[in-house]
N, C-alpha and C positions, 0 to 999 in steps of 0.2 A: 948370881943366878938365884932365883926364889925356888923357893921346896912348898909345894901345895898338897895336899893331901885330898882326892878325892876318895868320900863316900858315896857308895850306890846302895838307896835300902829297895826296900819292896812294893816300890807304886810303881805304875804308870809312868814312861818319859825318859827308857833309859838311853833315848836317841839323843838325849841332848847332854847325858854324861859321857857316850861316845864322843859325841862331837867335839865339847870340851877337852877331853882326853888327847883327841886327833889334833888341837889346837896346841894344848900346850906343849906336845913333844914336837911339833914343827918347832916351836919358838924356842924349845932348848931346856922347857924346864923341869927341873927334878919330881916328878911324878910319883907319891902315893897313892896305891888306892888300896878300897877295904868294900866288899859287895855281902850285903847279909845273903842268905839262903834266898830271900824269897827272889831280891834282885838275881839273883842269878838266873833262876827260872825265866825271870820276866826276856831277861835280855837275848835267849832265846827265840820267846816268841813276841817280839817287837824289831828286833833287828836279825840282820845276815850273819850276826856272827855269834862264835860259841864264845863264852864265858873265857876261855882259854886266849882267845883273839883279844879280848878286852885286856886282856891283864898284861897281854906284850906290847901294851901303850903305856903300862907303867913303869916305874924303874922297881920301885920297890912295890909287892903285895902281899896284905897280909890278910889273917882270919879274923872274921868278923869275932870269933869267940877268944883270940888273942890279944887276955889283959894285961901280958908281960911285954907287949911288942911298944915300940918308943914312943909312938905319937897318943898314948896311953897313959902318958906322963905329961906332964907339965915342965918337966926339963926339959923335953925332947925339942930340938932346934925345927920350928918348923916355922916357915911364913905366914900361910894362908889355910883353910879349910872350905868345903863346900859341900853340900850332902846332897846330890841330885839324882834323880829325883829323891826327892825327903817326904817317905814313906805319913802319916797321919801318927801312926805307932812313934816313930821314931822321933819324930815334930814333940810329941807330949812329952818321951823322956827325954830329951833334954832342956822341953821347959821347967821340966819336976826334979832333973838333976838325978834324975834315974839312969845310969852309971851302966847299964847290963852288958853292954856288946861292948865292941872294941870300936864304932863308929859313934854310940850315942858317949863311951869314955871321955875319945877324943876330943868330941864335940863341947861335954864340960872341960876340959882342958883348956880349949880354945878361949872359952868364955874366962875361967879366972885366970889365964893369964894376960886377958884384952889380945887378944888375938884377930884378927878379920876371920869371922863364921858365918856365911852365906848357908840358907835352908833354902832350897826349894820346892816347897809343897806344889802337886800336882792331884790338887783333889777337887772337883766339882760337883755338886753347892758344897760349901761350908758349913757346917753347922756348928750351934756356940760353941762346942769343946775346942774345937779346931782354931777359932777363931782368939780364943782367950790364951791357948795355949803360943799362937800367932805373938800375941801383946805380950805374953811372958818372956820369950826368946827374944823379942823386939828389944824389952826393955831389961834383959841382963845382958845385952851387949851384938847378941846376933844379928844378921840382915838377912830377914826375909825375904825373898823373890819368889811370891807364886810364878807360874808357869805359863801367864795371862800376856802373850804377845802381840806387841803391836802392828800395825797394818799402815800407818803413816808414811812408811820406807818401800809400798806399795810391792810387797810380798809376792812374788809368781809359781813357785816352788813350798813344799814340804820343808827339802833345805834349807831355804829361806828364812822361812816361818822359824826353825829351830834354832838357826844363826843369830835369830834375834835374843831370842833368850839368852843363848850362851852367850853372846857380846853384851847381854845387862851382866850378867856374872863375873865376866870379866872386866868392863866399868866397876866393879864393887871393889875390885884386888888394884885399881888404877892401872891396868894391863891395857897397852897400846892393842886396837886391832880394826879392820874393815869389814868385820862382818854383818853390819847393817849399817845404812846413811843415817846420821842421827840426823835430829832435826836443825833448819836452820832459821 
């Protein structure tokens, strides 16, 4: 069984960290997650559920300001990582290796210890910061996945639309699933 550790920071998109979340306890697996302050708000008022419903999708949760908690470490046995939506703030520090929370920690953890680290910024237009700080996390080991869904699989639904996302994310961790037609 794989142990994935979601991050939820403070953008825009926390429908499609639910969704994720809702996917991988179907499928069995061992569920981190870590929501900053601002996330928490958001998921409020973006989805039906309270902060408290989010976190009974994971097995373990921890605080974003907890630097003693395991996945904090570079020891800690963990498989995969993914920060969705991955706030602009939190995009820089861990292209800058800016340490401060317990999600951007993780995040450098992930990287030196070659870890699979999935970011998914959700921020429209870009501007150069954004985008350099993109190429920085690209190229010390992270996989970027803006938020930029396809239409190919001919979408009819909201769910749909979000499905797709989440099945590029889980493409990145090589995780079986049918949540959109890929192409053939």
């Amino acid at each position: 069984m794989k142990s994935i550790l979601v991050g939820i920071s403070g953008a825009s998109g926390t429908p499609y960290a639910v969704r994720l979340l809702r996917f991988l306890k179907e499928k069995d697996y061992t569920i981190y997650l870590a929501a900053s302050n601002g996330a928490k708000d958001i998921i409020k008022h973006e989805t039906n559920l309270s902060y408290e419903e989010v976190c009974s999708l994971a097995d373990v949760v921890y605080e974003n300001d907890d630097m003693f908690a395991g996945p904090a470490s570079g020891s800690f046995s963990l498989d995969a990582m993914v920060v969705v939506p991955c706030s602009m703030k939190t995009l820089s520090a861990v292209a800058h290796g800016y340490a401060d929370t317990f999600i951007t920690r993780a995040s450098t953890c992930m990287l030196k210890e070659k870890k699979p680290l999935v970011l998914v910024p959700r921020e429209t237009p870009l501007d150069l910061a954004g985008l350099q700080n993109m190429v920085l996390c690209n190229q010390a080991g992270g996989q970027v996945l803006p938020a930029m869904p396809g239409f190919y699989h001919k979408p009819k639904t909201i769910d749909e639309i979000v499905d797709f996302i989440v099945g590029k994310i889980l493409d990145q961790f090589h995780i079986a699933h049918d949540l959109y037609q890929k192409w053939k």
